[in-house]
DRENPA-165773 format. One record per residue: z, y, x of N, C-alpha, C in turn; residue number from 1. Coordinates in pm, whole numbers, plus 50000, padded with zeros to 5 digits. Layout:
! DRENPA-165773
[site [Z Y X] [Z Y X] [Z Y X] NUM],
...
END
This chain:
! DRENPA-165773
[site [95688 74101 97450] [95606 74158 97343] [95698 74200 97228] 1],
[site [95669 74361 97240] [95782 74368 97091] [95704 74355 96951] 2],
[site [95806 74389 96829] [95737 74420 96712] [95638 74516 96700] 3],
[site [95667 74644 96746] [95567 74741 96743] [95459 74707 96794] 4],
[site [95448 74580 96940] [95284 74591 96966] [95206 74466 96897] 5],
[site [95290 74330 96883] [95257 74301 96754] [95226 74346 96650] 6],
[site [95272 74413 96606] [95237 74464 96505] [95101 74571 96524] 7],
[site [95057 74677 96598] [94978 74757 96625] [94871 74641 96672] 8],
[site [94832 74522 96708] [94738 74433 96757] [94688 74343 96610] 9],
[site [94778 74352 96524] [94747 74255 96423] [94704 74371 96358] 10],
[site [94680 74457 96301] [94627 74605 96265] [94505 74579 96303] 11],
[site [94489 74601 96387] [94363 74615 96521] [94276 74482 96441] 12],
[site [94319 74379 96440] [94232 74224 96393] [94252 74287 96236] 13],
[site [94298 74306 96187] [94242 74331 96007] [94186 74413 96017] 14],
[site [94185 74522 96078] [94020 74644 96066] [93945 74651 96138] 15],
[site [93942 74481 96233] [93779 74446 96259] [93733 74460 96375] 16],
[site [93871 74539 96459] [93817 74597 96586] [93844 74490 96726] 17],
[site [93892 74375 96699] [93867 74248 96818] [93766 74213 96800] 18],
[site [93746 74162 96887] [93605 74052 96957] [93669 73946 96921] 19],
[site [93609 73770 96860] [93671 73679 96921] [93745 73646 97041] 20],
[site [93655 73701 97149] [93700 73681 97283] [93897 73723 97308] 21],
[site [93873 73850 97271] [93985 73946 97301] [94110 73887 97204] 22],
[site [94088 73829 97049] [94162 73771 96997] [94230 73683 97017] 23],
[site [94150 73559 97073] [94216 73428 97137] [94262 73425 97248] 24],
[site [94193 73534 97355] [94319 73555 97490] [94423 73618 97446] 25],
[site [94427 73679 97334] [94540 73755 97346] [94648 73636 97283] 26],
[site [94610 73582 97158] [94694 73489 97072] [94743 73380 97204] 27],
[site [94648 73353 97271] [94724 73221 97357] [94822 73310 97504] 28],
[site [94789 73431 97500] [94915 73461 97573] [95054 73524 97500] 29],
[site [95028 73533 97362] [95155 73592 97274] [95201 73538 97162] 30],
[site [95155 73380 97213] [95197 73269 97085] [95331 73286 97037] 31],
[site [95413 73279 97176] [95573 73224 97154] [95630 73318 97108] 32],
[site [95595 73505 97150] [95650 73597 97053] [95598 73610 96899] 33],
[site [95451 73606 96902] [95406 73574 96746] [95516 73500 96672] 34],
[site [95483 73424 96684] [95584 73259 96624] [95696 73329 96607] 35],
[site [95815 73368 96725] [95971 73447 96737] [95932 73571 96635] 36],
[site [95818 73663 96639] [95869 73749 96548] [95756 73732 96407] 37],
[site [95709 73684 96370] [95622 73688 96265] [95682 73535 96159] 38],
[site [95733 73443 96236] [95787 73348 96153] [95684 73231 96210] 39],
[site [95769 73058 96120] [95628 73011 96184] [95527 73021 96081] 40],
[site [95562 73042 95936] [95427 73036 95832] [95325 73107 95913] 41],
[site [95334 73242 95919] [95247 73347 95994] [95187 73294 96043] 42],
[site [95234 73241 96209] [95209 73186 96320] [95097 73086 96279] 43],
[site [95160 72959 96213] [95065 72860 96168] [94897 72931 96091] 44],
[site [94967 73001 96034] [94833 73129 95948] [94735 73121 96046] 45],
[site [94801 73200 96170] [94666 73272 96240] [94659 73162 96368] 46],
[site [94730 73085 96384] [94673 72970 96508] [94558 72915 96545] 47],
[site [94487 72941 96598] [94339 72903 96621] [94310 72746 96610] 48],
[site [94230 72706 96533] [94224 72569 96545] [94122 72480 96675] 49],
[site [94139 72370 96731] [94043 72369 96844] [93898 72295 96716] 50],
[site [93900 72282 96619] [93755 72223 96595] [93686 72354 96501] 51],
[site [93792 72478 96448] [93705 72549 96414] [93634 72630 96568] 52],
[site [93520 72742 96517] [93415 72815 96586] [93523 72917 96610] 53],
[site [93499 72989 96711] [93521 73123 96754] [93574 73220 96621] 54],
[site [93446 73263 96542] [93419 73350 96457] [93496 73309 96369] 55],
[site [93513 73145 96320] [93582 73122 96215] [93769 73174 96242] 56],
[site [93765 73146 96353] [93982 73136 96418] [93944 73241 96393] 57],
[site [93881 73353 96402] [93855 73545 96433] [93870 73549 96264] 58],
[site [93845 73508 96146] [93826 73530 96083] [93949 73449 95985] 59],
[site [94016 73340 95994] [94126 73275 95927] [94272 73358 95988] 60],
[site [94245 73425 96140] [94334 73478 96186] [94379 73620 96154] 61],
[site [94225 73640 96099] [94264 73823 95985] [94319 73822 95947] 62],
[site [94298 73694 95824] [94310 73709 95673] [94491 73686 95688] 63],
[site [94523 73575 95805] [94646 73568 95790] [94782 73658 95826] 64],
[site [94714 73749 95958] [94752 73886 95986] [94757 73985 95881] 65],
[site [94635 73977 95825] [94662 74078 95729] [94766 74045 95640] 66],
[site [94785 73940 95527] [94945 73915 95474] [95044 73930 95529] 67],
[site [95056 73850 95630] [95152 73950 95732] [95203 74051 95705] 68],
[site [95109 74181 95718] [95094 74303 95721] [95174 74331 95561] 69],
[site [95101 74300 95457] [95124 74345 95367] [95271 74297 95314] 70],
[site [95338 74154 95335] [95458 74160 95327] [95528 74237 95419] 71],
[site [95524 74275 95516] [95565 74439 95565] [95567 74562 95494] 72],
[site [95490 74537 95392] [95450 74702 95331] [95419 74747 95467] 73],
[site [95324 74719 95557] [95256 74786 95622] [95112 74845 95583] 74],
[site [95062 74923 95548] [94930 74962 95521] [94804 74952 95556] 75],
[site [94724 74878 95555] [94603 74855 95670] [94459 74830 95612] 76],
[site [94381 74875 95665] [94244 74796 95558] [94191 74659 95606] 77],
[site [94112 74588 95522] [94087 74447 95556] [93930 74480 95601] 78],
[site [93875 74463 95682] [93728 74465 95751] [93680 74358 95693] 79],
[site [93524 74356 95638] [93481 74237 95609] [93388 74197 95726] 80],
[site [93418 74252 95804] [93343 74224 95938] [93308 74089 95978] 81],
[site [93400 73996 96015] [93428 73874 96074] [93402 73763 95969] 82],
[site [93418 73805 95779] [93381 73755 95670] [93212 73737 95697] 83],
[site [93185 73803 95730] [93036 73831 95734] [92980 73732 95865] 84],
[site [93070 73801 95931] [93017 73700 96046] [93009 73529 96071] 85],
[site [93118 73476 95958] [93165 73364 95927] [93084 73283 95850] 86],
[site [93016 73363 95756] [92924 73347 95642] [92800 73297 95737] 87],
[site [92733 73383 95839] [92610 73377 95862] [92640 73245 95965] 88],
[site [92732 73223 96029] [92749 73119 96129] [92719 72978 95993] 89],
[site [92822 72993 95939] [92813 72875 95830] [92653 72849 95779] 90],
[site [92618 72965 95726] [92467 72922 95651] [92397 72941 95778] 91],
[site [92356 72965 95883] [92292 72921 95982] [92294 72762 96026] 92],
[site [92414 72675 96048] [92464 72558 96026] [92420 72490 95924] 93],
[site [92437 72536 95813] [92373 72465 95680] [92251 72423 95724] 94],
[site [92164 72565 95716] [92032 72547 95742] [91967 72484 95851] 95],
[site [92043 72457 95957] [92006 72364 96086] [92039 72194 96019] 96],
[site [92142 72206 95922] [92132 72068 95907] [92035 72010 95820] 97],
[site [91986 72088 95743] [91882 72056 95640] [91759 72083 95743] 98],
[site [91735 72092 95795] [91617 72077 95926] [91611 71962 95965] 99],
[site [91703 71908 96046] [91763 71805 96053] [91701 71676 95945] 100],
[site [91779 71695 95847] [91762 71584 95730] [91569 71604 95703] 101],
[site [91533 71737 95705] [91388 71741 95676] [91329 71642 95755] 102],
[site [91386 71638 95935] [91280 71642 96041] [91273 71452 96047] 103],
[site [91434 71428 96016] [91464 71271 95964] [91412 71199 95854] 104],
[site [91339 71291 95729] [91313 71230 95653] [91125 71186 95658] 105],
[site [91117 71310 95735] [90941 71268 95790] [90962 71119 95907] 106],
[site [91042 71135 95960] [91037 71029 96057] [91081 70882 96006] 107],
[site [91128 70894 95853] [91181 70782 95801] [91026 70701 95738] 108],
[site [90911 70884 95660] [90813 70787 95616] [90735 70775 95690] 109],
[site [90764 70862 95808] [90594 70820 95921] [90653 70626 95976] 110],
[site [90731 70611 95984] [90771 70506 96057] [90782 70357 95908] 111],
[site [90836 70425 95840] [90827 70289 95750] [90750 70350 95598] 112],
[site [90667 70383 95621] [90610 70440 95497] [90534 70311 95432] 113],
[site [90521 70188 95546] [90447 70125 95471] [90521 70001 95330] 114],
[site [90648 70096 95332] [90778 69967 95240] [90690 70020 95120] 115],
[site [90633 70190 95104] [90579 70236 94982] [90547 70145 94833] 116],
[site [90461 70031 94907] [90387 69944 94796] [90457 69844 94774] 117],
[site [90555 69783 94867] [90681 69686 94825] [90784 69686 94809] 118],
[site [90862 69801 94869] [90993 69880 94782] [91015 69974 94775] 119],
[site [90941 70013 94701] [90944 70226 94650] [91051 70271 94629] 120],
[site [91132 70223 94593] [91282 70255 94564] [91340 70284 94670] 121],
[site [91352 70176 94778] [91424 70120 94859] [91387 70267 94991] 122],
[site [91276 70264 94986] [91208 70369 95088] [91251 70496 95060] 123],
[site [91250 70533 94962] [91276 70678 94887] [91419 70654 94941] 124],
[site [91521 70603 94885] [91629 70599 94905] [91683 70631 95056] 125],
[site [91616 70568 95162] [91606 70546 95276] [91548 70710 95331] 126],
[site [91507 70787 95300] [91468 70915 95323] [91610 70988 95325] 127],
[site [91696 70955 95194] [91791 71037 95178] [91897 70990 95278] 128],
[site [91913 70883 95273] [92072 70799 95318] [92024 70806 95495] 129],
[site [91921 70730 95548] [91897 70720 95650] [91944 70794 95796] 130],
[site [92002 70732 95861] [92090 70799 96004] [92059 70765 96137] 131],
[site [92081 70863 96227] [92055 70836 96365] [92138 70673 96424] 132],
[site [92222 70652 96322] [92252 70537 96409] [92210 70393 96310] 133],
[site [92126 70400 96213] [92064 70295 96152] [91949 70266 96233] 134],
[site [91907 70138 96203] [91809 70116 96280] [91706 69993 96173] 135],
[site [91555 70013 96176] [91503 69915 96110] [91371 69892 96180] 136],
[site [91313 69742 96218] [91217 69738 96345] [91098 69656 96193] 137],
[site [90948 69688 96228] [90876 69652 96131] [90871 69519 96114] 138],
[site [90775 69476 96026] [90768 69341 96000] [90708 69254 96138] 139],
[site [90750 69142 96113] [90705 69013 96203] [90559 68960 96190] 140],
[site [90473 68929 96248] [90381 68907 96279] [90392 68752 96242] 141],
[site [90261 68710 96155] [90247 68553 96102] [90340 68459 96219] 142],
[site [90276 68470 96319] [90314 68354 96410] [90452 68364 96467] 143],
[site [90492 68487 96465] [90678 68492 96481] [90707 68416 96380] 144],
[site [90679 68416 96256] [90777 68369 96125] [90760 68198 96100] 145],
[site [90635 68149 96132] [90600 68012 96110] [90682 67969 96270] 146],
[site [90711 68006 96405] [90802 67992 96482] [90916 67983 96421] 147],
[site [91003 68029 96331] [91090 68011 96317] [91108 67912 96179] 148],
[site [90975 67931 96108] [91027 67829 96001] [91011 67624 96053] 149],
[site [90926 67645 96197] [90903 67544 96289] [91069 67497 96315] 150],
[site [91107 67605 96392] [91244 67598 96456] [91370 67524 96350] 151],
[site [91383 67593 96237] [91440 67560 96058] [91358 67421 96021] 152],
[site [91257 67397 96055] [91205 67285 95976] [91148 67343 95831] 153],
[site [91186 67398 95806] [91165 67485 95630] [91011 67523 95647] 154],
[site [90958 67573 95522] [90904 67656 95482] [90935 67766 95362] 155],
[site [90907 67925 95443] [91005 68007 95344] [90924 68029 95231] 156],
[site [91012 68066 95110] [90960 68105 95015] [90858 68207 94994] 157],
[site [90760 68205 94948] [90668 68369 94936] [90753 68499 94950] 158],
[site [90867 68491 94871] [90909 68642 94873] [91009 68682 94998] 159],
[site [91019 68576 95065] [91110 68605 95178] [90998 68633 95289] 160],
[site [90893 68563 95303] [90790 68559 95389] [90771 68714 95404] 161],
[site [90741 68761 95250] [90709 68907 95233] [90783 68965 95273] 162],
[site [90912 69005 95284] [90999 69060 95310] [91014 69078 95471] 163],
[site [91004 68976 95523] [91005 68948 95715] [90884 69008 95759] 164],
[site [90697 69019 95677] [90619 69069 95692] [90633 69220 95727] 165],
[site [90772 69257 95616] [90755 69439 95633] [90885 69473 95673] 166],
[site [90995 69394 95738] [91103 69408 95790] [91139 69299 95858] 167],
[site [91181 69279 95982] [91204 69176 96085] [91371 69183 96137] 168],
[site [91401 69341 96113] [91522 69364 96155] [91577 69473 96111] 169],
[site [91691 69462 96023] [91744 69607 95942] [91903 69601 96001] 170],
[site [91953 69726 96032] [92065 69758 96047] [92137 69920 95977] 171],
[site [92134 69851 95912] [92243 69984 95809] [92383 69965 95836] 172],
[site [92469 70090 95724] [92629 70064 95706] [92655 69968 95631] 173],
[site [92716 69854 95695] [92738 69752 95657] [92663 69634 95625] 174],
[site [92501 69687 95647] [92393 69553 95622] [92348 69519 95720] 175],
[site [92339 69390 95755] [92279 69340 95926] [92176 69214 95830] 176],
[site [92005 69247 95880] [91938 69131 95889] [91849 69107 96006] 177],
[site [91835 68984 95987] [91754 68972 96151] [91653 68819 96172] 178],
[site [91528 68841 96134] [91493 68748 96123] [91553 68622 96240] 179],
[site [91530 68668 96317] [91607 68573 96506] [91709 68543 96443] 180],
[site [91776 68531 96313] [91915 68507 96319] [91945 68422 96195] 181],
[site [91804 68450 96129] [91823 68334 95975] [91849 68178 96042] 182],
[site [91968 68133 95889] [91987 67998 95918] [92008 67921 95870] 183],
[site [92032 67835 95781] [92023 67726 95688] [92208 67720 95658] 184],
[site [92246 67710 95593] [92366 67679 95566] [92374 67581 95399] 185],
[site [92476 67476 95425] [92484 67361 95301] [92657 67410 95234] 186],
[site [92631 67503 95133] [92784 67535 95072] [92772 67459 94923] 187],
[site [92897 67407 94884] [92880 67319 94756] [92778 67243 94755] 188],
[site [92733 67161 94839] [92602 67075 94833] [92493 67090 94803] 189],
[site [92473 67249 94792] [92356 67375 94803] [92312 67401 94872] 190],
[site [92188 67435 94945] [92133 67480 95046] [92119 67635 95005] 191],
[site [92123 67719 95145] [92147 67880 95131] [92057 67854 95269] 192],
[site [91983 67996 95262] [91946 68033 95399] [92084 68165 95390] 193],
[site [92118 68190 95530] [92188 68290 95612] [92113 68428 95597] 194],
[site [92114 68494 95568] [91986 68623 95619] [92080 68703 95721] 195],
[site [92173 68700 95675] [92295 68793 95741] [92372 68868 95661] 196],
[site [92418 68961 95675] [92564 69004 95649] [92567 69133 95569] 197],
[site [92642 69148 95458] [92649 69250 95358] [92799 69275 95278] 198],
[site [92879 69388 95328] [92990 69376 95330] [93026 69476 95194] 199],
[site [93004 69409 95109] [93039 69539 94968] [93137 69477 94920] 200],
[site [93231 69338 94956] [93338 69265 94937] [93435 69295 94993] 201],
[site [93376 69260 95147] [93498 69240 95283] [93425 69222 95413] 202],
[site [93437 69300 95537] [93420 69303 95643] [93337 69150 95698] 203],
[site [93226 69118 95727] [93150 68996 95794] [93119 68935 95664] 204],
[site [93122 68963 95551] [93059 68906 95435] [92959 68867 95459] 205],
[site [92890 68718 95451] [92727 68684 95480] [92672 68718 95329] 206],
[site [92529 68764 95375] [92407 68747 95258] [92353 68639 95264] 207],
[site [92362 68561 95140] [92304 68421 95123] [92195 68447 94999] 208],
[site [92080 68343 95046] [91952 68325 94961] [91969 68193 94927] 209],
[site [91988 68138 94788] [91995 67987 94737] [91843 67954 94696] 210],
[site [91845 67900 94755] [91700 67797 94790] [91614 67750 94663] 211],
[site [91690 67686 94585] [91655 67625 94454] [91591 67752 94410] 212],
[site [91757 67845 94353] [91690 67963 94218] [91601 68088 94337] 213],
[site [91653 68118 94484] [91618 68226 94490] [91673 68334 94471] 214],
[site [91821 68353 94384] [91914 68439 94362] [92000 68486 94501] 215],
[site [92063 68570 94489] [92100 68629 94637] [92258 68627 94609] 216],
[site [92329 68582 94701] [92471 68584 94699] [92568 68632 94787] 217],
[site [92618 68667 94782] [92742 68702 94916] [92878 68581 94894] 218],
[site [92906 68554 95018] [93027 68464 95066] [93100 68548 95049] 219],
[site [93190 68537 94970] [93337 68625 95013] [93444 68603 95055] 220],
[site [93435 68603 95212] [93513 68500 95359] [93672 68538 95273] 221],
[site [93698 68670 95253] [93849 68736 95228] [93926 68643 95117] 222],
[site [93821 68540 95000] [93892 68458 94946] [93952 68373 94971] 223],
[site [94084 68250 94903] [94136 68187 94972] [94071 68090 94831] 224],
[site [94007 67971 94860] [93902 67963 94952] [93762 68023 94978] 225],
[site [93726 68091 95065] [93570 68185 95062] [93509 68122 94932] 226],
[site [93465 68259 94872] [93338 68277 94723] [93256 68284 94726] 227],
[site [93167 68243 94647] [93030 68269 94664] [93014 68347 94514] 228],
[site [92924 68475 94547] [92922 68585 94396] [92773 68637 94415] 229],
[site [92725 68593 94284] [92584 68689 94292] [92595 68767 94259] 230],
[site [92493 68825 94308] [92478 68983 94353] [92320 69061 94295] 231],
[site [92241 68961 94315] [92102 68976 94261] [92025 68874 94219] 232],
[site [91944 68891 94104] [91827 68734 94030] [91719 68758 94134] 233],
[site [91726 68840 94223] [91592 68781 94330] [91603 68900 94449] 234],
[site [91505 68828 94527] [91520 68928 94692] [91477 69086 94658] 235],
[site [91358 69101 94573] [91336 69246 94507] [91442 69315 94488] 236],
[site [91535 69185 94339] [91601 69287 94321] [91745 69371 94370] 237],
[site [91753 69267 94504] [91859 69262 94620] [91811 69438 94648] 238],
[site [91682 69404 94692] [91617 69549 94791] [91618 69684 94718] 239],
[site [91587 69691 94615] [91535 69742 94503] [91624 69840 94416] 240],
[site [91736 69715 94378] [91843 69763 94290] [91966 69821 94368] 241],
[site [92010 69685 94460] [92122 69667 94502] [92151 69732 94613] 242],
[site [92028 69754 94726] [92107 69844 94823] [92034 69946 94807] 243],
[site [91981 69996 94685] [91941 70105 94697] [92099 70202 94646] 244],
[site [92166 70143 94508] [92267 70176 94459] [92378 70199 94571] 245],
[site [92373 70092 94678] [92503 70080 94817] [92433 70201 94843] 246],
[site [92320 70267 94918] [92313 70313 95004] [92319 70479 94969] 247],
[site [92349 70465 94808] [92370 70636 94770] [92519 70663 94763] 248],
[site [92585 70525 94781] [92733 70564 94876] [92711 70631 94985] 249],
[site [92637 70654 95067] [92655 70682 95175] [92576 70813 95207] 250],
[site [92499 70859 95093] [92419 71014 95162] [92550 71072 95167] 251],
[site [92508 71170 95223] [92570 71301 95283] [92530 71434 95219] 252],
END
């Protein structure tokens, strides 16, 4: 491949007249002269990437041909052809993902719409943040929960009761609860129930409920010796405040 047809092919891609198709067979059979005569900046310029689209390599590969060109003092016009085409791929994409988030956010209140009257916050929030790989199963049924406060020996507090009534099992980024999994734990000669795990410290951080006040705490295993740090004056305001604030880390 000499300069001249290099050169007459990169012409050809700034005024619009390749196909994707025709661009990338050609680039992957005339890499090694590209590269030998264009330099590697160039080269790197117009290299097709494997996670961009078609249209996009067709279109980063102009723009970089075309400089090319012009540090040549070669003369050429720039097509907004492939600009255009780049544009509509992108906002087509946009707009499929906001479909998406629409079609997820009906399915967040048809399915748990009933948190509405006990954590409005928490639910709303959960519209925005909410993901295909979270998972939250409804509340427990009276006789699941007195099973387990049988099993514990305990009887739970009203507001935890409530809470297992309209959630039995939550799995977010980084929050694991599960009623099947609450458990009594004695730290500092305190009683904590276990709820499970909330990592805004350090990786396997437990969520602890202290029995007496009712305040919500996290263990923080990563100390030398593990901490205990509140986090919230009650289970509300665990739900309410606290992972509503975590979980706007995480929209998108």
């Amino acid at each position: 491949m000499t300069l001249e047809e290099i050169t007459e092919q990169l012409i050809r891609l700034s005024e619009g007249k390749l196909s994707a198709e025709e661009w990338l067979h050609w680039f992957a059979q005339h890499k090694e002269s590209v590269e030998k005569i264009c330099g590697r900046r160039a080269f790197l310029g117009m290299k097709p990437r494997d996670s961009f689209s078609d249209i996009r390599n067709l279109y980063i590969g102009q723009l970089a041909a075309f400089d090319w060109l012009q540090l040549q003092k070669i003369n050429t016009n720039l097509s907004d052809l492939y600009k255009k085409g780049w544009e509509k791929e992108f906002n087509d994409f946009c707009k499929a993902e906001k479909e998406k988030e629409r079609q997820l956010q009906k399915t967040v209140e048809s399915q748990f719409g009933h948190l509405k009257d006990i954590y409005p916050r928490f639910l709303k929030q959960l519209t925005k943040s909410y993901s295909t790989s979270d998972h939250i199963e409804k509340g427990a049924d009276p006789q699941r929960i007195q099973n387990k406060e049988k099993k514990l020996s305990i009887q739970l507090p009203e507001d935890l009761i409530l809470f297992y009534q309209n959630i039995s099992r939550l799995e977010l980024e980084g929050l694991t609860i599960d009623l099947e999994e609450l458990d009594i734990e004695i730290i500092q000669n305190k009683t904590y129930l276990v709820l499970g795990e909330f990592w805004i410290h350090g990786d396997g951080d437990q969520l602890l409920y202290h029995w007496e006040s009712q305040k919500m705490y996290i263990l923080a295993h990563e100390h030398q010796p593990p901490k205990l740090i509140k986090i919230a004056n009650s289970l509300s305001d665990l739900v309410e405040k606290k992972w509503v604030s975590y979980l706007k880390e995480y929209e998108n």
